[in-house]
Legacy VTK file of the C-alpha trace (Angstrom):
# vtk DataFile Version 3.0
C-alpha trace
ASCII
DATASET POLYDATA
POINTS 351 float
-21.467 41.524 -36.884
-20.706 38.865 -39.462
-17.285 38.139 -38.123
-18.413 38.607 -34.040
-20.634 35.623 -35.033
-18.046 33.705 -36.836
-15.876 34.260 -33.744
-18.813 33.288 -31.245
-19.249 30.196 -33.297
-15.313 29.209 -33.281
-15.501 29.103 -29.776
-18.988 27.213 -29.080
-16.901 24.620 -31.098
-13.898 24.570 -29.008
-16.038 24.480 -25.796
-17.780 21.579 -27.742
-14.394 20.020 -28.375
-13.114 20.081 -24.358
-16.311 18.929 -23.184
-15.802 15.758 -25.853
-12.715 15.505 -24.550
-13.240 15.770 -20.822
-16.166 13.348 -21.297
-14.024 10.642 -23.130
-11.689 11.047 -20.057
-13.922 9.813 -17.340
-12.988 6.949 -15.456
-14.821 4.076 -17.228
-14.080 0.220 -17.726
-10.549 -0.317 -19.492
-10.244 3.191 -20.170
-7.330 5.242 -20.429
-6.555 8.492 -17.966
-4.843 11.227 -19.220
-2.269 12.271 -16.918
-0.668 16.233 -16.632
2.837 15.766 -15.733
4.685 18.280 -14.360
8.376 19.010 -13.290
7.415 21.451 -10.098
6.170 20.374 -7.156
2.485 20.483 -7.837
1.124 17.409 -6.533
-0.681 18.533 -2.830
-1.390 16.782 0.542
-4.571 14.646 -0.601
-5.936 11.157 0.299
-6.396 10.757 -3.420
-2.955 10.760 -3.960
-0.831 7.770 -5.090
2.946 6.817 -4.898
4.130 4.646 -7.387
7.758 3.686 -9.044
8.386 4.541 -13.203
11.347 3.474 -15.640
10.377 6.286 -17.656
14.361 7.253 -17.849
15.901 3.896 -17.548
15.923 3.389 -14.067
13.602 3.518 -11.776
12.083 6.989 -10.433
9.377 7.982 -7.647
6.030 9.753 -8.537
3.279 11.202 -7.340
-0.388 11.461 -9.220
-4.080 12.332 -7.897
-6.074 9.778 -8.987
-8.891 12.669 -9.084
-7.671 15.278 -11.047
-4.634 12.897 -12.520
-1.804 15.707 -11.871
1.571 13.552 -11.643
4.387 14.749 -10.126
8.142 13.643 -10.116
9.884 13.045 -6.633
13.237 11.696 -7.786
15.560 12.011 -10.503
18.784 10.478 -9.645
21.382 7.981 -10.876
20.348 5.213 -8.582
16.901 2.856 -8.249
14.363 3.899 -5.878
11.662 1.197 -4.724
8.855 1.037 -2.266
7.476 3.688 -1.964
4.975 4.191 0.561
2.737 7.750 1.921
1.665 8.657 5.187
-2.396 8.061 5.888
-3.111 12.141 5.366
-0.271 11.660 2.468
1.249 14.578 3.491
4.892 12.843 3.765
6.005 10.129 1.179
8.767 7.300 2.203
10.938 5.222 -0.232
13.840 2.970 -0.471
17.122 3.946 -2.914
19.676 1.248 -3.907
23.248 1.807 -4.211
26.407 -0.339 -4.707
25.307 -3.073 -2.389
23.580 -0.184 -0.249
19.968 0.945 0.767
18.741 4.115 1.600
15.660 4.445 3.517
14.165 8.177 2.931
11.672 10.398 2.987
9.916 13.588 1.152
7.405 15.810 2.411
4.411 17.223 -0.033
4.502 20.391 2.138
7.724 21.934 2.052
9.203 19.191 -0.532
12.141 18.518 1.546
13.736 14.998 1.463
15.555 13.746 3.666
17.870 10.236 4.422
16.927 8.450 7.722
18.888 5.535 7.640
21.167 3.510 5.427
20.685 -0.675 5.588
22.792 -3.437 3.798
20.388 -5.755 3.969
17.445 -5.453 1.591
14.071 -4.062 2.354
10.933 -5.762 1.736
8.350 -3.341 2.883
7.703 -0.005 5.444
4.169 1.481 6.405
3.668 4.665 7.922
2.138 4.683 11.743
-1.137 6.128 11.491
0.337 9.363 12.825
3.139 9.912 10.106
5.683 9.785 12.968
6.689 6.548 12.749
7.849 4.047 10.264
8.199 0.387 10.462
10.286 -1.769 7.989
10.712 -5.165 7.199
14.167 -6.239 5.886
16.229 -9.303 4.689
19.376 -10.886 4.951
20.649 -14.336 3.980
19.230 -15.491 7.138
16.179 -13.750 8.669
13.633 -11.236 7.979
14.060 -8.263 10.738
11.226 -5.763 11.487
12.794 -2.081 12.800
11.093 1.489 13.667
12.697 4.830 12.536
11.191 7.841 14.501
11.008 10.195 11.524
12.085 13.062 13.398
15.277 12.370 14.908
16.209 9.240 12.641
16.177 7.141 15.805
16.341 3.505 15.152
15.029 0.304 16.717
15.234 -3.452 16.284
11.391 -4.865 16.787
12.115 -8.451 16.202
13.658 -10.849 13.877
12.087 -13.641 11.918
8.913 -11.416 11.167
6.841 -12.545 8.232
4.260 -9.481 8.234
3.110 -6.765 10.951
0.739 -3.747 11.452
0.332 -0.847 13.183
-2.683 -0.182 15.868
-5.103 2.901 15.112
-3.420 4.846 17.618
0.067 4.656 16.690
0.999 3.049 20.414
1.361 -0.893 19.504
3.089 -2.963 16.325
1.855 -6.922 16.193
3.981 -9.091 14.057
4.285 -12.401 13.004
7.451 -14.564 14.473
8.660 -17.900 12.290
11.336 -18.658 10.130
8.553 -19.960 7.622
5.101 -18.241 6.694
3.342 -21.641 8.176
-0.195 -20.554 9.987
-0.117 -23.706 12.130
3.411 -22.975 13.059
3.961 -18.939 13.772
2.827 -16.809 16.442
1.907 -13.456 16.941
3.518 -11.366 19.456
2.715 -7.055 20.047
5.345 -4.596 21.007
3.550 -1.489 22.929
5.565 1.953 22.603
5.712 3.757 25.891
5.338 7.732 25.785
8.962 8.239 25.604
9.086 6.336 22.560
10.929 2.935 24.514
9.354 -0.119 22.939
8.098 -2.262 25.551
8.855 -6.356 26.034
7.260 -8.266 23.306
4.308 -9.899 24.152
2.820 -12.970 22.405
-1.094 -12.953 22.285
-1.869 -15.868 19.864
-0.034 -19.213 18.488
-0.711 -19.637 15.120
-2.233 -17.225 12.519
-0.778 -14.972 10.179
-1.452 -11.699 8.444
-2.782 -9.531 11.460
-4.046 -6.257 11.139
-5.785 -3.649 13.564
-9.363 -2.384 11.959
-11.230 0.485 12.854
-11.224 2.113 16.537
-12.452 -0.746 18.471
-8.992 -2.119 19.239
-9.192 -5.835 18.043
-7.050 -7.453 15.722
-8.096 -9.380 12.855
-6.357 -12.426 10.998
-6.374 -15.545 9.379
-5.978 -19.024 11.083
-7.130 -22.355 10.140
-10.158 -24.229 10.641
-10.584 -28.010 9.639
-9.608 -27.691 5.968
-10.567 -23.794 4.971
-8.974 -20.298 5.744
-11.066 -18.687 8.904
-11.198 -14.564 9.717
-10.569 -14.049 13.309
-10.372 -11.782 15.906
-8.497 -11.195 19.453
-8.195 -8.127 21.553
-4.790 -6.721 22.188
-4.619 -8.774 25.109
-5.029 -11.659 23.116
-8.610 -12.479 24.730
-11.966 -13.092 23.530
-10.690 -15.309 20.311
-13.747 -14.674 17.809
-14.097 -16.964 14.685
-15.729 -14.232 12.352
-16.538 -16.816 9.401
-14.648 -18.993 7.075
-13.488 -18.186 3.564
-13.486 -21.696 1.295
-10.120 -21.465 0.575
-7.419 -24.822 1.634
-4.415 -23.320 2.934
-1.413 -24.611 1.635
2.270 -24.677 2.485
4.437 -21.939 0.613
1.993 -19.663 -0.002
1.722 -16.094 1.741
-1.197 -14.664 2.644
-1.457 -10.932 3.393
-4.552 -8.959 4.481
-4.985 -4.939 3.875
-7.186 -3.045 5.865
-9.469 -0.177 4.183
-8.446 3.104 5.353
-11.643 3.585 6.876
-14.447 1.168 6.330
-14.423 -2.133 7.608
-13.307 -4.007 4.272
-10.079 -5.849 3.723
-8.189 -7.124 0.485
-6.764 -10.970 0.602
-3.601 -11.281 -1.759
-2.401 -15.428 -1.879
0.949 -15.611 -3.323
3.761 -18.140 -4.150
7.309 -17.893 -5.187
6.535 -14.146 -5.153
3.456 -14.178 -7.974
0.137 -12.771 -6.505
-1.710 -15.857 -7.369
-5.348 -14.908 -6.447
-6.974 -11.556 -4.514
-10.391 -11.299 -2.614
-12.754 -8.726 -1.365
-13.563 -9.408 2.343
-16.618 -7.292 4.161
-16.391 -7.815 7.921
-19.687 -6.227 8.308
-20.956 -8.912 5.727
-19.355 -11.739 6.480
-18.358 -12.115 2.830
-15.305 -12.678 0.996
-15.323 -12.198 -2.754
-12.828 -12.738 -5.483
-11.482 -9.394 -6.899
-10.963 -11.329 -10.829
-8.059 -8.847 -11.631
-4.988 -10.631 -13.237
-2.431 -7.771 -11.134
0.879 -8.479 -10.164
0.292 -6.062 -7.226
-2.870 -4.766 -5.406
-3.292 -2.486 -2.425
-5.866 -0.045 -1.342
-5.357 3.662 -1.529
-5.531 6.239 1.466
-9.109 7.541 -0.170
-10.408 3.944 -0.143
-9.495 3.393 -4.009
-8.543 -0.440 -5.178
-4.980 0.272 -6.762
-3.316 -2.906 -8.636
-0.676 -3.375 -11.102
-1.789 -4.650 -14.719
-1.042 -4.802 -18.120
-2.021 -2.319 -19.927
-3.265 -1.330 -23.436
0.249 -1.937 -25.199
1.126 -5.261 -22.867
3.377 -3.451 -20.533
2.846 -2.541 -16.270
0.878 -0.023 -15.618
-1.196 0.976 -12.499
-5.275 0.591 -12.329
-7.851 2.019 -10.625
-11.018 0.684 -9.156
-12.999 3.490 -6.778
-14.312 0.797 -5.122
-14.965 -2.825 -5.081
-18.025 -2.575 -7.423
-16.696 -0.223 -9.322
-15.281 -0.281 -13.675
-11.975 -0.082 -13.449
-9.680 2.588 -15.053
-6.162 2.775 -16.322
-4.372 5.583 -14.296
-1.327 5.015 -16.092
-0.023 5.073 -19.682
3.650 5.069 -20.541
6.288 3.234 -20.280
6.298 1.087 -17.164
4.503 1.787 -13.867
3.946 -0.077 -10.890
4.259 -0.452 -6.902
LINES 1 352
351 0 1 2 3 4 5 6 7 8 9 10 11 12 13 14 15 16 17 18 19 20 21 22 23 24 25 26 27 28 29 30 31 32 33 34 35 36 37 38 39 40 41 42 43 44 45 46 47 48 49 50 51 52 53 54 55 56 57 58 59 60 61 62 63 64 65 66 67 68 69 70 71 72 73 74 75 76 77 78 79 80 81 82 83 84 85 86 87 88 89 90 91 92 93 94 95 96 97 98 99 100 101 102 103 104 105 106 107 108 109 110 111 112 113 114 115 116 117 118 119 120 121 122 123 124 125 126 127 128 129 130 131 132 133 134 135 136 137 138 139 140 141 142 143 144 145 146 147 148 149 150 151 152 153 154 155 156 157 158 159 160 161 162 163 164 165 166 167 168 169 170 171 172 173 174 175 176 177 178 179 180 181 182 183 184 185 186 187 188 189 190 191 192 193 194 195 196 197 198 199 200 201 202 203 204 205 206 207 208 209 210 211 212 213 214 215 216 217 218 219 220 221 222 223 224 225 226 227 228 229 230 231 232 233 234 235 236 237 238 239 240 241 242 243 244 245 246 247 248 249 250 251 252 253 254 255 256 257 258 259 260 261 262 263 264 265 266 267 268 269 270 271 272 273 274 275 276 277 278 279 280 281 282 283 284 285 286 287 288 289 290 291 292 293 294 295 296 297 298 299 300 301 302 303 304 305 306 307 308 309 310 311 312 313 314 315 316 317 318 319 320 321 322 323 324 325 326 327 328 329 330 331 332 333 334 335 336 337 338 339 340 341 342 343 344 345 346 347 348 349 350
């Protein structure tokens, strides 16, 4: 009896212990996750899954985590750099960019049957690709010494597509049938124009269409079809909105910010909420990001000091950091009002 209680004690203490140690673990202001990695493909289809780029070997590797339960998961392990990477809204398919001898790679990997797979091979250098909101698609933005060029892969058949050139930034509509894009050789707002490319049934993109001069950084919100984006008003930044017709111009409200020349403005649509994030960069350095409510009216600053910020497919705030020991590493913020959590601990991480 003496020992069955000694035993029964042992292991009230080592149920004490995990719960300690799950309880330090919760996502809290500045603190650390801990992270299960693993070398099989463990990490499932989940909106709280995030993509992100590591140097944990010397050059730099894709991997997956859920920001949840904080399983990571290697994609890649291979002599070259991968970049970019990028998931599908349902983030059951995962896209990236490889660099080789003066060569990119454009690929992708599905979290279902863990098959990658090379689409299409570019010499001039990718910027950035999003997903269509049905996974079948994928637009990317690439550079040469002249222009920026904005081409669709059909992810199936590895079809291929020049959208336009000089593009600045572009988004996909909820439906998957439309891409609107910027057109300038400069990000000016006074001086671009937005133009949207409709994709017939048979996958034939349609004549290119322009539905507003001026403006930058459109993006399609929610169901109801209009497109949102930033244009100038006396001496501020205004939120507007146009159908995809280009009718009904709406000033939403104006955000006290001066626009100036050289700096590029993005906006990034919530998942699923009516919310965007404003990044304002220049010379490539995120200089300053805000929380905008459309339902509000409000625009907020985000006070993060991040290299990098987008939102995640569950709604999450992801952003690139410091971190504890001074190097990059990947935060966490469940939502705009939320304490903010270190997802990320070793060596360095970012997007």
């Amino acid at each position: 009896m003496k020992y069955f209680y000694l035993i029964f004690v042992l292991v009230v203490i080592v149920l004490i212990g995990g719960g300690l140690y799950i309880v330090a673990n919760q996502q809290d202001s500045g603190n650390v996750l801990s992270s299960i990695t693993s070398t099989v493909n463990n990490v499932r289809p989940s909106k709280s899954v995030i993509s992100y780029i590591s140097d944990k070997d010397e050059n730099q590797e894709v991997y997956l985590q859920n920001t949840d339960t904080q399983l990571m998961q290697r994609v890649t392990n291979t002599r070259v750099n991968e970049f970019g990477p990028t998931l599908t809204p349902n983030a059951s398919k995962l896209a990236f960019f490889s660099e080789e001898d003066g060569f990119f790679g454009i690929w992708t990997y599905s979290l279902e049957n863990y098959e990658k797979k090379l689409l299409s091979i570019t010499k001039a250098t990718p910027l950035k690709m999003n997903f269509s909101p049905d996974g079948l698609l994928l637009a990317y933005l690439e550079e040469d010494e002249e222009k920026k060029e904005l081409y669709i892969i059909n992810t199936r058949n590895s079809s291929k597509e020049r959208v336009a050139s000089f593009v600045n930034d572009f988004s996909w509509s909820s439906d998957s049938t439309a891409i609107i894009y910027t057109h300038n050789s400069l990000p000016s707002i006074i001086k671009s124009e937005m133009n949207i490319r409709i994709i017939a049934e048979n996958g034939e993109l349609d004549d290119p269409k322009t539905i507003f001069v001026g403006g930058v950084a459109p993006v399609f919100v929610g169901a109801n079809k209009r497109i949102f984006f930033l244009d100038v008003n006396g001496e501020n930044l205004s939120i507007v909105s146009t159908s995809l017709r280009g009718e009904d111009y709406l000033e939403e409200f104006q955000i006290r910010i001066q626009p100036k020349d050289g700096t590029v403005y993005r906006l990034l649509k919530h998942p699923t909420e009516e919310q965007l994030l404003l990044t304002i960069s220049s010379n490539e350095q995120l200089l300053e990001t805000m929380y905008i409510s459309l339902e509000d009216k409000s625009a907020l600053p985000l006070s993060v000091s991040a290299s990098n910020v987008r939102w995640n497919n569950s709604g999450e705030i992801a952003y690139v950091a410091p971190g504890k020991n001074g190097d990059r590493q990947i935060w966490i913020r469940k939502s705009f009002e939320s304490k903010t959590a270190q997802l990320t601990n070793e060596y360095n991480n970012w997007f």
